[in-house]
TIKE-109282 format. One record per atom (N, C-alpha, C): residue number from 1; atom name; x, y negated, z negated; residue in one letter. Coordinates in steps of 0.001 Angstrom, whole numbers, plus 500000, padded with zeros to 6 digits. Each point is the difference from the previous one (the first is absolute). Example, Ala and Ser with C-alpha at 12.3 -4.5 7.8 and 13.67 -1.06 7.14 Angstrom:
# residues 2
num,atome,u,v,w,residu
1,N,513190,505690,492200,A
1,CA,499110,498810,500000,A
1,C,500900,498800,500000,A
2,N,499650,498950,500720,S
2,CA,500820,498810,499940,S
2,C,499230,498910,499270,S
END
This chain:
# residues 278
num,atome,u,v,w,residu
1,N,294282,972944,554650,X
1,CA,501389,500298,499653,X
1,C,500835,498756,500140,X
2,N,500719,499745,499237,X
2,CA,501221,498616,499728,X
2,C,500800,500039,501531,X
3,N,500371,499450,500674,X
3,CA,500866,499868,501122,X
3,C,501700,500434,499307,X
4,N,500707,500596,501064,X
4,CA,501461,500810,500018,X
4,C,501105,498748,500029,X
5,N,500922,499678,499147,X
5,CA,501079,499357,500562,X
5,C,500804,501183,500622,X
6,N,500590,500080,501471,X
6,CA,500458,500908,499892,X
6,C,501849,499573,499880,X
7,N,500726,500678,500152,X
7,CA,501737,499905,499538,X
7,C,500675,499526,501157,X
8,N,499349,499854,501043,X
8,CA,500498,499731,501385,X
8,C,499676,498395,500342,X
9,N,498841,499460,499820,X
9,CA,498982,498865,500508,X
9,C,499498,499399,498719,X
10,N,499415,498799,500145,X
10,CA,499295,499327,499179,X
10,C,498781,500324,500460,X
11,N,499614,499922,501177,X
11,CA,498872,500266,500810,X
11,C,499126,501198,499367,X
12,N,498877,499668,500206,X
12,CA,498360,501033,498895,X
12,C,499467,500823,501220,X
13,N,499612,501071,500013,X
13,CA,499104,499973,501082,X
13,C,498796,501452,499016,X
14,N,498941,499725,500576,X
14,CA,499176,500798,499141,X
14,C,500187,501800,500230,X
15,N,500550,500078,501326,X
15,CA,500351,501455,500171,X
15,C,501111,500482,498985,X
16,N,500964,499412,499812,X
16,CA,500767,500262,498554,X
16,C,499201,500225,498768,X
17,N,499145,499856,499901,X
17,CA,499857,500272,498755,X
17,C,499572,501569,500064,X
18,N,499597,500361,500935,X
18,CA,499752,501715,500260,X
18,C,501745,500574,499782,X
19,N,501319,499572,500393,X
19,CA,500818,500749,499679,X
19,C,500664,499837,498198,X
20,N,499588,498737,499725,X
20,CA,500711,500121,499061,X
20,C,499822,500547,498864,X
21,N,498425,500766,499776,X
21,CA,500079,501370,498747,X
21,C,499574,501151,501109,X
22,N,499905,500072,501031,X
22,CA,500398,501540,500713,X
22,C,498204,499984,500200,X
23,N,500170,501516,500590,X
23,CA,498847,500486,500764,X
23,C,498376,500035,498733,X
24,N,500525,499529,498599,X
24,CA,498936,500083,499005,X
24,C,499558,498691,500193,X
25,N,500993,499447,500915,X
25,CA,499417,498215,499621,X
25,C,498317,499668,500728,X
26,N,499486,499253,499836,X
26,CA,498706,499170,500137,X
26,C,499829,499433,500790,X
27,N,498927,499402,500848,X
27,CA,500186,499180,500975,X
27,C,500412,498770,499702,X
28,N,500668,499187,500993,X
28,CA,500390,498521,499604,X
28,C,498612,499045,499526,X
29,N,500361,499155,498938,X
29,CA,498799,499313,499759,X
29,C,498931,500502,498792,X
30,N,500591,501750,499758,X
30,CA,498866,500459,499262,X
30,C,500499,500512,498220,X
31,N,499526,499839,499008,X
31,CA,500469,500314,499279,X
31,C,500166,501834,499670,X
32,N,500690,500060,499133,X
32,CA,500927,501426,500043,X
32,C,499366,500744,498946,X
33,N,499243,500821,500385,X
33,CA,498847,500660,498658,X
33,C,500934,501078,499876,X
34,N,499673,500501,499034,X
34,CA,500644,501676,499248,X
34,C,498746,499892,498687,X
35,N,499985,501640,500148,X
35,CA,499730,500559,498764,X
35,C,500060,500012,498628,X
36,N,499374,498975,499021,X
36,CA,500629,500057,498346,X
36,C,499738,501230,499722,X
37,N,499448,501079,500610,X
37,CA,499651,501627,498855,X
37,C,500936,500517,500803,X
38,N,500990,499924,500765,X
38,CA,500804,500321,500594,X
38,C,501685,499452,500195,X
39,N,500241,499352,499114,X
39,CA,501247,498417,499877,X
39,C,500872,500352,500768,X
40,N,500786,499463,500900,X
40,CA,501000,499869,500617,X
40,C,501313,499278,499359,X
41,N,500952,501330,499944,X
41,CA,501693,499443,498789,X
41,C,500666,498741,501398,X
42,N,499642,499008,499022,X
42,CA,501093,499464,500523,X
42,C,501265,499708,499326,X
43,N,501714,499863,499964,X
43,CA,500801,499983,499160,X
43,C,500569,498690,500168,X
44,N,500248,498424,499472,X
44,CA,500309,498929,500136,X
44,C,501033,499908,499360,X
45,N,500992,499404,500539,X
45,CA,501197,498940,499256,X
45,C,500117,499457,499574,X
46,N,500478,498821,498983,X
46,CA,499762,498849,500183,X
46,C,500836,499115,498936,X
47,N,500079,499152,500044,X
47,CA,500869,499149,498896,X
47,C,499008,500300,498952,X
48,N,500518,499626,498525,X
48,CA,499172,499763,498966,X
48,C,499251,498931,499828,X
49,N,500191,498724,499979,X
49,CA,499365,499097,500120,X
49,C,500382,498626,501327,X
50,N,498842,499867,500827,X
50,CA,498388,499858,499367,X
50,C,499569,501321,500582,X
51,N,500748,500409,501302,X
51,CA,499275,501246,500867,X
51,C,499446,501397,498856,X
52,N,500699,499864,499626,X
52,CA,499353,501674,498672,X
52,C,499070,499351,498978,X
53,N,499905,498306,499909,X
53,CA,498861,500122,499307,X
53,C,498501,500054,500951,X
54,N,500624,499110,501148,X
54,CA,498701,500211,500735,X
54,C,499865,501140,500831,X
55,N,500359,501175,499604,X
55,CA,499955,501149,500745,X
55,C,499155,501092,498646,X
56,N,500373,499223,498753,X
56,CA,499330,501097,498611,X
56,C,498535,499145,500051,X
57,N,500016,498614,500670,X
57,CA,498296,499442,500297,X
57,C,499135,501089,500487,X
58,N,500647,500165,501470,X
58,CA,499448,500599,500944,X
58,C,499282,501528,499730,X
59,N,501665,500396,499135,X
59,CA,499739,501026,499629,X
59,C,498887,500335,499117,X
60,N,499544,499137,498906,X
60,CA,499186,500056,499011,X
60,C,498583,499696,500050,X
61,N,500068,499396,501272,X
61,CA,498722,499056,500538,X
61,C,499163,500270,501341,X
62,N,500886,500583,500995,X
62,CA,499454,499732,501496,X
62,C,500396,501668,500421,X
63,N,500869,500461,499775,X
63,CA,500851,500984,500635,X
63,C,498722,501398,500005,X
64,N,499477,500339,498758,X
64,CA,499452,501205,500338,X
64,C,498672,500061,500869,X
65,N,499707,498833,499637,X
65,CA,498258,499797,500615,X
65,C,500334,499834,501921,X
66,N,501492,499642,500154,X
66,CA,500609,500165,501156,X
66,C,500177,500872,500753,X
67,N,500327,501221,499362,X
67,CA,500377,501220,500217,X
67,C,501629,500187,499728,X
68,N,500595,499453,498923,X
68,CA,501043,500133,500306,X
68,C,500914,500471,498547,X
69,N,500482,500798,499795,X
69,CA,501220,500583,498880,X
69,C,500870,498913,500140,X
70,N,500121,499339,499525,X
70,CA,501252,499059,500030,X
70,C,500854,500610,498710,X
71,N,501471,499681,500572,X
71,CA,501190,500703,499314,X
71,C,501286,498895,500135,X
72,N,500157,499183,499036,X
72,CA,501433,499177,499960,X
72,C,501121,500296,499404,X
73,N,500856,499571,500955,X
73,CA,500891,500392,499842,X
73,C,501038,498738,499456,X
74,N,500708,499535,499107,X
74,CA,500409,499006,499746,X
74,C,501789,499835,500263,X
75,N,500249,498868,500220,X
75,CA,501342,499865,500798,X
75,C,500529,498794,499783,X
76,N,501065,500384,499409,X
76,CA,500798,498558,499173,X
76,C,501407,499298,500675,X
77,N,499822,499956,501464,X
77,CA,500947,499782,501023,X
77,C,499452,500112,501231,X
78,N,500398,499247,501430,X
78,CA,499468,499745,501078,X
78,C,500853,501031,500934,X
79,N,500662,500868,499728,X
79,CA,500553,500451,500862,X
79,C,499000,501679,500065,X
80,N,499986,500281,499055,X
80,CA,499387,501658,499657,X
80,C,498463,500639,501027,X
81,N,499071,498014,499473,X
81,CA,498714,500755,500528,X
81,C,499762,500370,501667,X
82,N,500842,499251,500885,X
82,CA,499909,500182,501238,X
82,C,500655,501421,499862,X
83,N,501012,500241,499759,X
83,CA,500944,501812,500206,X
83,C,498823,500761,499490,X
84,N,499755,499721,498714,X
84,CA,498543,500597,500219,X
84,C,499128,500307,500341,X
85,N,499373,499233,501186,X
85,CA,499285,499559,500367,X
85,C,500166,501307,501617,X
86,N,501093,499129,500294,X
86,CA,500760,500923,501042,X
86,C,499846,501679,500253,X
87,N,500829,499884,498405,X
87,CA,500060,501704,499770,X
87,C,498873,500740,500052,X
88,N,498372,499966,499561,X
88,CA,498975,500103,500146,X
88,C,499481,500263,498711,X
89,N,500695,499367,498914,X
89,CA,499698,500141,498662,X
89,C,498672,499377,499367,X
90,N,500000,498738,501001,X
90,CA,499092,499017,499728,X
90,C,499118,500055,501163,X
91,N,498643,499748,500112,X
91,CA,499100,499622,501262,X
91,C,500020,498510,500318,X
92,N,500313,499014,498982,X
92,CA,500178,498738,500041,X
92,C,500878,499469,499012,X
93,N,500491,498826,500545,X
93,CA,500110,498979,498740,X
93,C,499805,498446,500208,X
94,N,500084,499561,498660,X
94,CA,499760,498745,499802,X
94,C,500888,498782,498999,X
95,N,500331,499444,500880,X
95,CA,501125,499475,498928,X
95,C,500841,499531,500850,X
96,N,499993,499367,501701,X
96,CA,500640,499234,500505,X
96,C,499659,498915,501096,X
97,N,500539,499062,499804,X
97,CA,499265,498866,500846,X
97,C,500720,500520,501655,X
98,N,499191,499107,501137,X
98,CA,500135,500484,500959,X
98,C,501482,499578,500807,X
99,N,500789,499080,499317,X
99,CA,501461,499920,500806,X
99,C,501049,500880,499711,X
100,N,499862,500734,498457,X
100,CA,500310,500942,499756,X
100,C,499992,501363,500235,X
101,N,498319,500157,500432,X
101,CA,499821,501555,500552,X
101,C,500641,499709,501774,X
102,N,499696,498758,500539,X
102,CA,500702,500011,501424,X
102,C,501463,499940,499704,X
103,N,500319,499333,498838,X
103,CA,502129,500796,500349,X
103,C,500145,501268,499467,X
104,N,499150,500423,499215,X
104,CA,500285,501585,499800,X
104,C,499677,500775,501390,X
105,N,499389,499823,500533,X
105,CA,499450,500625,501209,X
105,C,501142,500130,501273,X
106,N,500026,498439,500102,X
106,CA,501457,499774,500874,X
106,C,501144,501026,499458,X
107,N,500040,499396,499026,X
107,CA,501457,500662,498967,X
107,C,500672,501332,499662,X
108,N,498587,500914,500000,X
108,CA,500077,501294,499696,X
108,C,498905,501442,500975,X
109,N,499569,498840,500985,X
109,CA,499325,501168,500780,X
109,C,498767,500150,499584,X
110,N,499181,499832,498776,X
110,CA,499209,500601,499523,X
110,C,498335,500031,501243,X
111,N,499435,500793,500269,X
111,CA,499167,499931,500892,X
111,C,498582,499856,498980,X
112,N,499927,498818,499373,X
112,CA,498803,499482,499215,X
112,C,499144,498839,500841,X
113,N,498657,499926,499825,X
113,CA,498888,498894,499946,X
113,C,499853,499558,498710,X
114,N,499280,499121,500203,X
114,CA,499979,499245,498486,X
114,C,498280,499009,500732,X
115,N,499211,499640,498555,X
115,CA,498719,499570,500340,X
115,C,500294,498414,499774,X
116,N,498807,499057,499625,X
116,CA,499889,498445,499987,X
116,C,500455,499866,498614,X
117,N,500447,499033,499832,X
117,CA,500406,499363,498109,X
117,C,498923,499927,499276,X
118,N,500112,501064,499034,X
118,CA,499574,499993,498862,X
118,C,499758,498453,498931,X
119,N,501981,499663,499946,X
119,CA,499754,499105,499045,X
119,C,501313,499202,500177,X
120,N,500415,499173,499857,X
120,CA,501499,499029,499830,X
120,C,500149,499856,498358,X
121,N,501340,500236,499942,X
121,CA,500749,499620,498752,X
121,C,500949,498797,500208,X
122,N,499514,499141,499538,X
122,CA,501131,498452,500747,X
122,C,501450,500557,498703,X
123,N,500539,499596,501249,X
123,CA,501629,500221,499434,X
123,C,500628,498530,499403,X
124,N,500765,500482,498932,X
124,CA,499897,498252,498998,X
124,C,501588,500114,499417,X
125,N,500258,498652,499760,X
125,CA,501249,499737,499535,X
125,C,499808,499458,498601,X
126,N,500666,501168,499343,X
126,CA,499984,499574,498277,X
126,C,501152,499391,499464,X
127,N,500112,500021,499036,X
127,CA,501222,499654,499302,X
127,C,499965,499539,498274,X
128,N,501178,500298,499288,X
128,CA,499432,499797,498352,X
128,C,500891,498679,499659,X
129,N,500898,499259,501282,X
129,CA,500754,498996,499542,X
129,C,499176,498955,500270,X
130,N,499369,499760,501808,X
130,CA,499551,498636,500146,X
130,C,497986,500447,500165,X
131,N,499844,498973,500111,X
131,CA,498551,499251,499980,X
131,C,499380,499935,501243,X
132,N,500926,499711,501603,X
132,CA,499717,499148,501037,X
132,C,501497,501137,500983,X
133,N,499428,500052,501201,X
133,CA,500939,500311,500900,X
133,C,501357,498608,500157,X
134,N,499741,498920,499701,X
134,CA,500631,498663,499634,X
134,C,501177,500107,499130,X
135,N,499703,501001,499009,X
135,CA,500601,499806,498677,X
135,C,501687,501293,500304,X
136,N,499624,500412,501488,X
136,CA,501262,501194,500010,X
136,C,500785,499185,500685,X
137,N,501579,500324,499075,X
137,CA,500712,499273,500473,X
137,C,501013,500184,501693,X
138,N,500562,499399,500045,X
138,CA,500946,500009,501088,X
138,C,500818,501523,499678,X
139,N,500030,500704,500553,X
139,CA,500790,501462,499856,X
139,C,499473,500505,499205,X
140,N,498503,499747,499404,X
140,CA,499636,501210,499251,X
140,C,499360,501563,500767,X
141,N,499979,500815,498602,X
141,CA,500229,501675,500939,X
141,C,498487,500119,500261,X
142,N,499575,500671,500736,X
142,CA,498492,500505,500637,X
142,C,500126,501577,499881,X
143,N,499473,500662,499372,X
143,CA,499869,501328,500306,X
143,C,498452,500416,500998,X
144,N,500411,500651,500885,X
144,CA,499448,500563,500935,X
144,C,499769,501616,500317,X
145,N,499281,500698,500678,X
145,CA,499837,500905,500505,X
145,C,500900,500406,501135,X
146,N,500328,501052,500007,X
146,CA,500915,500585,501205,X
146,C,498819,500208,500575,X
147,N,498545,499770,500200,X
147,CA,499198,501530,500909,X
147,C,500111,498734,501017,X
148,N,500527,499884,501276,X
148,CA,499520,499187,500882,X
148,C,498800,499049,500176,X
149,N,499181,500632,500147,X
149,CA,498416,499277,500816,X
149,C,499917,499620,498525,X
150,N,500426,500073,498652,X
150,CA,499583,499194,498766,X
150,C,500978,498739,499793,X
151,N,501081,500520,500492,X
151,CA,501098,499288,499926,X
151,C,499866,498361,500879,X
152,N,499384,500327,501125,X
152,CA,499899,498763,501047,X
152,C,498943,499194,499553,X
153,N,499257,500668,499209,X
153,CA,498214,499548,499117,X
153,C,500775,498821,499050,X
154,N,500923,500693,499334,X
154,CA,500415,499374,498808,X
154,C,500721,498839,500259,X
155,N,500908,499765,501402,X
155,CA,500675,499391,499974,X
155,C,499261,498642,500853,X
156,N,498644,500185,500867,X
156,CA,499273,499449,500329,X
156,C,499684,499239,498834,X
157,N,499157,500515,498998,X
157,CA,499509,499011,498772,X
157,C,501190,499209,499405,X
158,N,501253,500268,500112,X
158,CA,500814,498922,499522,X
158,C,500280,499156,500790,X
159,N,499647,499887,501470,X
159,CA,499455,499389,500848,X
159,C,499266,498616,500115,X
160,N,498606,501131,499438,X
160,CA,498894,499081,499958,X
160,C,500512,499410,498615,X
161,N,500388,500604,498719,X
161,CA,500424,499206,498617,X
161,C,501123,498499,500519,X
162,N,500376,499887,501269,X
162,CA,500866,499046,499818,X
162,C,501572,500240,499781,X
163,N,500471,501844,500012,X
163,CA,501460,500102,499225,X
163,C,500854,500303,501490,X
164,N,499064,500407,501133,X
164,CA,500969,500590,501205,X
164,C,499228,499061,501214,X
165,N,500615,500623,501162,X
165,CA,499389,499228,501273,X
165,C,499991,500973,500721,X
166,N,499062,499654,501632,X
166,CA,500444,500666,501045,X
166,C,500027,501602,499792,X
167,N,499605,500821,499200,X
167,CA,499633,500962,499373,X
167,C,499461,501190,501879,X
168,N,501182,501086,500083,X
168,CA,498986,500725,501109,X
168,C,499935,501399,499702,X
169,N,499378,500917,500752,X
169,CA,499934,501075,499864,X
169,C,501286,501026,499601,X
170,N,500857,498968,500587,X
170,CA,501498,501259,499978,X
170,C,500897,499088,498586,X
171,N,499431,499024,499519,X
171,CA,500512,499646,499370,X
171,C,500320,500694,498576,X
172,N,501365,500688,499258,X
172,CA,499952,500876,499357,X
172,C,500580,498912,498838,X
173,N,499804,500280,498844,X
173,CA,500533,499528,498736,X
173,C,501315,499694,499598,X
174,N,500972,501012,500271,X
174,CA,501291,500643,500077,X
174,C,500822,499161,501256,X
175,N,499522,499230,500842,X
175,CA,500391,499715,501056,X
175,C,499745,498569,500649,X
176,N,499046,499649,499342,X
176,CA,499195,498240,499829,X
176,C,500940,499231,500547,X
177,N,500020,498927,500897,X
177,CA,500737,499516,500395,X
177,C,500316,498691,499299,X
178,N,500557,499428,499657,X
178,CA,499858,498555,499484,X
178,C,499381,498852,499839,X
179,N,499544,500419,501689,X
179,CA,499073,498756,500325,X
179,C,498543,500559,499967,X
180,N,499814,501202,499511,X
180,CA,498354,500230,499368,X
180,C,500006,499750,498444,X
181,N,501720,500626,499581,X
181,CA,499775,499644,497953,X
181,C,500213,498368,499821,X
182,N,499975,499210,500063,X
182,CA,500456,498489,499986,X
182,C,500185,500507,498301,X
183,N,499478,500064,499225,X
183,CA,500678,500263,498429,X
183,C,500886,501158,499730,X
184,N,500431,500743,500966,X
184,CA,500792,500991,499798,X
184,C,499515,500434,499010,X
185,N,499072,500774,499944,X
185,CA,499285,501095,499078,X
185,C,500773,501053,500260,X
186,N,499995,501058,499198,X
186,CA,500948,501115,499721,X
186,C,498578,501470,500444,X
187,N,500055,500444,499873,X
187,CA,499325,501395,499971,X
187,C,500632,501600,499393,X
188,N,498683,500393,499308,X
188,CA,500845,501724,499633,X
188,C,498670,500520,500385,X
189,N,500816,500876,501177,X
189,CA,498645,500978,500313,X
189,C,499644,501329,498804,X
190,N,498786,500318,499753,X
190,CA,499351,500993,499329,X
190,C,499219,500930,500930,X
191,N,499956,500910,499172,X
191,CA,498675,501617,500438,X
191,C,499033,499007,499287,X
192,N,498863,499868,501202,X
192,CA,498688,499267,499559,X
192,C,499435,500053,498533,X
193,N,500155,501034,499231,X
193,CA,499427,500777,498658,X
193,C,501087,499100,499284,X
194,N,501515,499620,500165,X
194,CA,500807,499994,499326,X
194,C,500035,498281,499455,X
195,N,499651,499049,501286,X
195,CA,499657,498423,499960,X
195,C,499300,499798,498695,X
196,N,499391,500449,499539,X
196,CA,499056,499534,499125,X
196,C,500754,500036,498297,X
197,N,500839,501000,499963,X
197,CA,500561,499944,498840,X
197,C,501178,499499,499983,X
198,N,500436,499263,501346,X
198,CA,501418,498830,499905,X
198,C,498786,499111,499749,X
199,N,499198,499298,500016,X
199,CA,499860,498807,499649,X
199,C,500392,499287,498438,X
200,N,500346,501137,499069,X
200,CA,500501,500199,498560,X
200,C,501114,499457,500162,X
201,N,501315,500436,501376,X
201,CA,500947,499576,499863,X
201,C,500308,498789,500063,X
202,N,500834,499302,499190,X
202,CA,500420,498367,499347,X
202,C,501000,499672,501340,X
203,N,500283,500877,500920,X
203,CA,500956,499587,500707,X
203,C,498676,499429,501422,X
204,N,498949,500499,499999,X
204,CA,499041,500073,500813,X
204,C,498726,498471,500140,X
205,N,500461,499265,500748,X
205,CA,498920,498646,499803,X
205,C,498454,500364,500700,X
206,N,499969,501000,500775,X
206,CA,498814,500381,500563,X
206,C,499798,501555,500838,X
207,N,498792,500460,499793,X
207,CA,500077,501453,500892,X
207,C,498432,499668,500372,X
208,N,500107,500821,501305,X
208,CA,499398,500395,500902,X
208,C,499038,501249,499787,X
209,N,498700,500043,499732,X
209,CA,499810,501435,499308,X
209,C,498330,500187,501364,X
210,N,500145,501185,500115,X
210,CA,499011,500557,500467,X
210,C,498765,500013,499070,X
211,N,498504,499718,500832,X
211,CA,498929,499862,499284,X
211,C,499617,501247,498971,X
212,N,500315,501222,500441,X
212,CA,499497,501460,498751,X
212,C,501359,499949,498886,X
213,N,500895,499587,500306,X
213,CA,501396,500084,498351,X
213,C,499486,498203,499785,X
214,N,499449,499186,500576,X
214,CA,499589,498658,499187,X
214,C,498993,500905,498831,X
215,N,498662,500489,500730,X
215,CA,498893,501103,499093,X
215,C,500950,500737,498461,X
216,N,500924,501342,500874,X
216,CA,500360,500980,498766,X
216,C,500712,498868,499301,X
217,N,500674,498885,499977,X
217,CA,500557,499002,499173,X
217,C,499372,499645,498889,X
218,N,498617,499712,499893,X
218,CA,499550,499555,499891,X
218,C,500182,498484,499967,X
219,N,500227,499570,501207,X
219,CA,500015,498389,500220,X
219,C,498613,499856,500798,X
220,N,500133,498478,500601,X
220,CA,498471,499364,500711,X
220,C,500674,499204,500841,X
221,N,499384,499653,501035,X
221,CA,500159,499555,500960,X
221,C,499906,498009,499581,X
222,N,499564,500034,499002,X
222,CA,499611,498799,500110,X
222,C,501298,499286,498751,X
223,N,500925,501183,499895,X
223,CA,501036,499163,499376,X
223,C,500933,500029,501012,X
224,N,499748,500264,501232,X
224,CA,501502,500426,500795,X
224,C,500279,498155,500291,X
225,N,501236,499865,500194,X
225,CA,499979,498501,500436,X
225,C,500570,499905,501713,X
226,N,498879,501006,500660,X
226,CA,499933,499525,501539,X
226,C,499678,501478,500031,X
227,N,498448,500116,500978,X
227,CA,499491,500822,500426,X
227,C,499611,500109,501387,X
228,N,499618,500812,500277,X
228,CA,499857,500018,501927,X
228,C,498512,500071,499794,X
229,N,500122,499060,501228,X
229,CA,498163,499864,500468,X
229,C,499438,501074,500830,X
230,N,499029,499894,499432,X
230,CA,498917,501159,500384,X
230,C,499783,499984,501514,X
231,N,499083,498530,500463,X
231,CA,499945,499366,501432,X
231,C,500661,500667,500790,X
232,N,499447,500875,500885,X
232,CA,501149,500748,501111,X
232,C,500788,500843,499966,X
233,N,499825,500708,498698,X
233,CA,500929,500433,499139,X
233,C,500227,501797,500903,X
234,N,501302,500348,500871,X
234,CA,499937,501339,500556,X
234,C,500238,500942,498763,X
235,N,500090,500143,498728,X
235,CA,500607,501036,499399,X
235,C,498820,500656,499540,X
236,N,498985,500158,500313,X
236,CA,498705,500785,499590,X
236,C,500467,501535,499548,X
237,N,499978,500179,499333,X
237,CA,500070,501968,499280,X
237,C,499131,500735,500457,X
238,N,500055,500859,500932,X
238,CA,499490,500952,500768,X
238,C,500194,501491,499506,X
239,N,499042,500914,500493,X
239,CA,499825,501338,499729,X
239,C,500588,500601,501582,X
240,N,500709,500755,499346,X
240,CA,501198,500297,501383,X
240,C,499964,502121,499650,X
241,N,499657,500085,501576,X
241,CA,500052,501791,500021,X
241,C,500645,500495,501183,X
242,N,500151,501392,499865,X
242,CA,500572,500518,501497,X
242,C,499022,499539,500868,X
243,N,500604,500167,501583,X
243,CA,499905,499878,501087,X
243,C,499028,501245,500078,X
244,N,500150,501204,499409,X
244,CA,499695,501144,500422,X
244,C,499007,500268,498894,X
245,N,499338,498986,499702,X
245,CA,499155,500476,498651,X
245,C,498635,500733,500425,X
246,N,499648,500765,499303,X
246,CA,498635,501123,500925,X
246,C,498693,499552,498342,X
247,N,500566,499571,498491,X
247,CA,499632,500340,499212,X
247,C,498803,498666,499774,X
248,N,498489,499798,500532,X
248,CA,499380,498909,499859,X
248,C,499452,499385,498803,X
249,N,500696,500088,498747,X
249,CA,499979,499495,498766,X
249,C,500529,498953,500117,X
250,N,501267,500251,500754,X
250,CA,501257,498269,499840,X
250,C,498855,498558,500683,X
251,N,499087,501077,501125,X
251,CA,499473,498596,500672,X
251,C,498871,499595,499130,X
252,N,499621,500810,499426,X
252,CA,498913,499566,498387,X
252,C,500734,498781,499518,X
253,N,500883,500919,499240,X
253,CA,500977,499183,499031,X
253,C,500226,498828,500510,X
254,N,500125,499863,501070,X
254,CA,500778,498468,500827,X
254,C,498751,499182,500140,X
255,N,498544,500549,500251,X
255,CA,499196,499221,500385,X
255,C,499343,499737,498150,X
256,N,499984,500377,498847,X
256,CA,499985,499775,498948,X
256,C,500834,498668,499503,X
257,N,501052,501038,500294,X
257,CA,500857,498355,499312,X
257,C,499668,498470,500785,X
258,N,499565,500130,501313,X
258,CA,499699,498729,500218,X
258,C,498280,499313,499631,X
259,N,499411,500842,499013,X
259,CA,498865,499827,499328,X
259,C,499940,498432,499296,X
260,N,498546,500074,499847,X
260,CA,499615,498734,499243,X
260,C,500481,499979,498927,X
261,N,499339,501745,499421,X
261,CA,500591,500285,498596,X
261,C,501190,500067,499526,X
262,N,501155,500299,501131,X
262,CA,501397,499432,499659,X
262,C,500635,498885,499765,X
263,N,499327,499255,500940,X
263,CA,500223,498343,500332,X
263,C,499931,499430,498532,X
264,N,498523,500405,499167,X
264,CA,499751,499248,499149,X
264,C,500380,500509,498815,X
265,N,500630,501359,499883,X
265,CA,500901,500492,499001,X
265,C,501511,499302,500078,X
266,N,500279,499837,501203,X
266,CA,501584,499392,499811,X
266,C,499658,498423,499428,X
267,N,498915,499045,500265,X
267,CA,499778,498683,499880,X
267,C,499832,499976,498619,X
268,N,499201,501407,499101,X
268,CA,500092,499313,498738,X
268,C,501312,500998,499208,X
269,N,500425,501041,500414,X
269,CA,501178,500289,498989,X
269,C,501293,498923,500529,X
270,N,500259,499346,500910,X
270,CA,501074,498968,500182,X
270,C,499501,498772,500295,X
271,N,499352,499319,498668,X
271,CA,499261,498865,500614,X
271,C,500748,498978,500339,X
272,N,501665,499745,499687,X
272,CA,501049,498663,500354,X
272,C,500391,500570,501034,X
273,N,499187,500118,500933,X
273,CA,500867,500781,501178,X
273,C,501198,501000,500548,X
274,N,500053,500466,499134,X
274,CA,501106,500791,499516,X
274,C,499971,501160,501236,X
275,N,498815,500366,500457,X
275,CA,499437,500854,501453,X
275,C,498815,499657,500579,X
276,N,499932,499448,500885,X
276,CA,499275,499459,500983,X
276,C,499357,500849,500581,X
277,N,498433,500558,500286,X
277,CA,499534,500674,501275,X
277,C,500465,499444,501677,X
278,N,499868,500956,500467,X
278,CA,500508,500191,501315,X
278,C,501447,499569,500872,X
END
């Protein structure tokens, strides 16, 4: 069985992994058999792309010989699948990196675990005016994300691009102090979904776009002009469930997706790195 991040600790310990799919769970260490003449429903969340494509893999490929009904559920906003999730609509989902499911957690109570990273989507700075993070001028606008833990991501890579300084955790967009903008860059915060279609706007020298609306864009990573490195990289996309989960499909599902056969399905449908294993 995959080791527990749990919502409290960074810290692993192998007795967690007995609570975190309930009294059906497996011993630590052992993989999680079920029945294929017997399938176990599991119901998933998940963004549309990449998580729903590599979840229709799973589905098409690994899932029954698993024992498992897989059932997606698709979700075109970051706020829905956790309430979902919550409410008991869903047994899992998939579709958020781990600084995100820890401020939702903080943020809203939610009493979720979540397993190891699946996959990273490097978060990238596009733009249809310049060429080079170089080329934005003194007070030009940045569109950004309101979601926090994306927001500090984003403003980090303009960071590392050379446009800000001194960049910290509490550091908010809206509030930048002077002596982190030295170009007095401007900012308009967006709903994560929403960044991607200001980059059209002529008033707009650069946006900030999350790795799955870079995907439904259809853009690539390898035109963004400043991308975040992989190396060390905490935003891994995790499969995140109740606390109180009893249903041992999710721990299938979780120990699937971190498959060979996943690994090497994400390496050749995004071969410019567009999604990274683990």
């Amino acid at each position: 069985m995959r080791k527990i991040l749990t919502t409290v600790a960074a810290s692993l310990a192998a007795a967690m992994a007995l609570t975190a799919c309930g009294s059906d769970a497996t011993e630590p260490g052992t993989a999680t058999t079920l029945d294929p003449a017997n399938p176990t429903k599991v119901t998933v969340g998940a963004s549309a792309v990449p998580h729903g494509k590599i979840l229709e893999f799973v589905q098409a490929n690994l899932a029954a010989d698993a024992g498992i009904d897989l059932e997606i559920r698709i979700f075109e906003d970051y706020v829905l699948p956790n309430e979902a999730l919550s409410s008991g609509e869903l047994d899992a989902n998939f579709f958020q990196h781990v600084p995100y499911f820890d401020n939702q957690v903080e943020e809203k109570g939610f009493e979720f675990e979540h397993g190891e990273g699946v996959h990273i989507e490097p978060f990238a700075l596009f733009s249809n005016k310049h060429t080079s993070p170089e080329q934005v001028p003194d007070g030009g606008l940045i569109v950004i994300t309101n979601d926090p833990s994306n927001q500090y991501r984003g403003l980090k890579l303009l960071e590392e691009a050379g446009l800000l300084q001194d960049i910290t955790e509490d550091t908010l967009a809206l509030t930048i102090t002077d002596e982190q903008n030295p170009k007095g860059l401007k900012f308009e915060e967006s709903q994560p979904e929403i960044v991607v279609q200001q980059l059209d706007d002529p008033k707009a020298d650069a946006a900030l776009i999350n790795g799955n609306f870079i995907l439904n864009a259809g853009l690539k990573a390898d035109d963004a002009i400043a991308i975040e490195a992989v190396e060390g990289n905490p935003y891994a996309n995790i499969v995140a469930w109740r606390k109180d989960n009893t249903n041992p499909g999710v721990e299938k599902l979780d120990e699937l997706l971190h498959s060979d056969e996943v690994a090497e399905f994400i390496k050749q449908e995004w071969p410019s790195g567009d999604v990274i294993p683990g």
